[in-house]
C-alpha positions in Angstrom: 200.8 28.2 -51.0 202.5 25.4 -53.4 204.8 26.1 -56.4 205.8 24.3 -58.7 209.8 24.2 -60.0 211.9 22.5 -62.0 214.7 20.6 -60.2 218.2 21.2 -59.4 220.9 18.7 -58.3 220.9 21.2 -55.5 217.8 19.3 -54.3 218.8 16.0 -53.6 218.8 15.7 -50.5 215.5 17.0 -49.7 214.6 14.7 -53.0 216.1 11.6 -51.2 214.5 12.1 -47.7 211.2 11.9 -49.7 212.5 8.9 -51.2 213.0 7.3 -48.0 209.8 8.8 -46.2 207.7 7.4 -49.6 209.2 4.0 -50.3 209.6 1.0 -48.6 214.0 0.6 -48.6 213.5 -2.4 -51.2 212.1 0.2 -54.0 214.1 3.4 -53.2 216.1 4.4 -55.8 219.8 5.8 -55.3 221.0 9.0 -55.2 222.8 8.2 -58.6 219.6 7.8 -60.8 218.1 11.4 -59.5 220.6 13.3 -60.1 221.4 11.6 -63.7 217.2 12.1 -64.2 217.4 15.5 -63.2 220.5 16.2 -65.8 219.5 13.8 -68.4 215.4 16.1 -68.6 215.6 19.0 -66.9 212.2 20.0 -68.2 210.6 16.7 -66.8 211.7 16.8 -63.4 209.7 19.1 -60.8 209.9 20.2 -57.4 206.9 20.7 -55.4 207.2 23.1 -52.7 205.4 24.9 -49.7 206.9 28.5 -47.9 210.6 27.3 -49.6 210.5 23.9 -48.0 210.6 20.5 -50.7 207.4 18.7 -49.9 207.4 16.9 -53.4 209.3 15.6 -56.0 208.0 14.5 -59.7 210.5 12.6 -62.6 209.8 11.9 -66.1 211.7 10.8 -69.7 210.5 10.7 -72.7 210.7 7.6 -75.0 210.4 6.6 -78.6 207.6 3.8 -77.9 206.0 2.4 -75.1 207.4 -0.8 -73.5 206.3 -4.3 -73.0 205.9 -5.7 -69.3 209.4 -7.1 -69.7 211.6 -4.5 -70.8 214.4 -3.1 -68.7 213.6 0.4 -68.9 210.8 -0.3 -65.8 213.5 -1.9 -64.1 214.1 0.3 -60.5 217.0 2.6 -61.0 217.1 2.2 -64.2 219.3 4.7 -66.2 217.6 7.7 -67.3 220.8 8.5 -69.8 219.7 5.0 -72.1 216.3 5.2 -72.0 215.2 9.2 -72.6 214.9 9.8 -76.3 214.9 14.0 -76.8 212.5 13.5 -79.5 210.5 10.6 -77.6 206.8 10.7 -78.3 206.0 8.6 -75.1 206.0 10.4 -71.8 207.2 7.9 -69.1 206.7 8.9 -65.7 209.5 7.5 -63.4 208.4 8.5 -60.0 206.4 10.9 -58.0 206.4 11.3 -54.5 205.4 13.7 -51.5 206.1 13.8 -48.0 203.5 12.1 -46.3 202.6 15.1 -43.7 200.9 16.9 -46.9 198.9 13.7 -48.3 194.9 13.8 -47.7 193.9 17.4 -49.6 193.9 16.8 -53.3 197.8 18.0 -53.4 199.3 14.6 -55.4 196.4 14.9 -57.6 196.8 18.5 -58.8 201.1 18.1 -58.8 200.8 15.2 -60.9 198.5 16.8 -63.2 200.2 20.6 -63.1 203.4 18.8 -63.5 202.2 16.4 -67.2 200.4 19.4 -68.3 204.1 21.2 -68.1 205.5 18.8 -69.9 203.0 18.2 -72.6 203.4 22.1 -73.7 207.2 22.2 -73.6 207.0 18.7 -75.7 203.7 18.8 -77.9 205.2 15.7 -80.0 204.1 13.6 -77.3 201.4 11.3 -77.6 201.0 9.2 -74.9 201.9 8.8 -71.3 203.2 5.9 -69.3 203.5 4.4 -65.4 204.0 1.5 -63.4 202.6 2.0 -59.8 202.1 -1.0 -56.9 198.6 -2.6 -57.4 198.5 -1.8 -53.5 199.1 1.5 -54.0 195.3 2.6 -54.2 195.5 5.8 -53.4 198.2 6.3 -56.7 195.6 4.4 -58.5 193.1 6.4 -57.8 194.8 9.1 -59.4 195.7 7.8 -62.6 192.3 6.0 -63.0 190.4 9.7 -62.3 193.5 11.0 -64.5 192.2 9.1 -67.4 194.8 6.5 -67.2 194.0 2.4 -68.3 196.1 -0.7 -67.2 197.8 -2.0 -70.3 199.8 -4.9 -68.7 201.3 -6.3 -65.8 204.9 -7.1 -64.2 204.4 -9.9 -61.8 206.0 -9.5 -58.3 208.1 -6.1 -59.3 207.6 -4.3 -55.9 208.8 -6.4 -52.6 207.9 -4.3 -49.4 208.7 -6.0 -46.3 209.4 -9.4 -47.7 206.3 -9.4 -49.0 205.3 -9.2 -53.1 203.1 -7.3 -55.4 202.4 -6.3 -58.9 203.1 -3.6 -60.8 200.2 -2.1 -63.2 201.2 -0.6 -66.5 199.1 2.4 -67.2 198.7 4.6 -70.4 197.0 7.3 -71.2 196.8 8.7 -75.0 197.5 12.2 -75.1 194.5 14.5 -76.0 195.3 18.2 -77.6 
């Protein structure tokens, strides 16, 4: 049986071997920018797990507006610390991952969801809700399109995975309550 948790910077490690399972090495992010995430909105970073062991990990910040295709705050380890706004209305979600052993059943679909839902009624100022994912990501995509989610934008060439390119889709979604 899953649960569901907030994060601790106790978790890092089992965050970053996700990292690394998840990501091609050109995208990970550092060790750094988790733990600064995870003490910068508490509230809006989750741990997934399964009989005490981390199978997941989900990040978020909230932000006053949502950004253009070329501002920094997409940028890959960006700093949580300048971009989260306490007050934000926007709900940016910064990365979710799972360990690839319990992909296939339904399981990213429902921790994304359980996770925004979480969020949304600690935070009911928000309004909207915003991601970049990999255009080949289509399983991701799949999500946020069934998720209610519409591309808005597009950063050219963001992700490199192997030597090799591809786009980043911006998504929103406008939150419904």
């Amino acid at each position: 049986m899953e649960t569901l948790r907030k994060a601790t910077k106790f978790d890092i490690n089992d965050i970053m071997n996700i990292e690394k399972e998840s990501f091609a090495e050109e995208i990970q992010e550092n060790k750094d920018v988790f733990l600064e995430r995870i003490e910068t909105f508490p509230d809006g970073f989750f741990i997934l797990e399964d009989r005490n062991k981390t199978i997941g990990y989900f990040s978020s910040e909230l932000w006053n507006s949502v950004p253009q295709k070329g501002d920094s705050c997409f940028s890959l380890n960006h700093s949580a610390l300048k971009n989260h706004k306490k007050e934000g209305t926007v709900l940016y979600i910064s990365s979710i991952a799972i360990l690839n052993e319990y992909k296939g059943n339904g399981l990213g679909y429902r921790f994304f969801n359980e996770s925004v839902d979480k969020i949304i009624k600690l935070f009911p100022q928000i309004k909207e809700i915003v991601l970049l994912v990999n255009e080949i990501w289509l399983v991701a995509l799949h999500i946020y399109i069934k998720c209610g989610f519409i591309e808005y934008g597009r950063i050219q060439n963001f992700f490199s995975s192997n030597g090799m390119k591809s786009d980043g889709i911006l998504m929103r979604k406008t939150v419904e309550r």
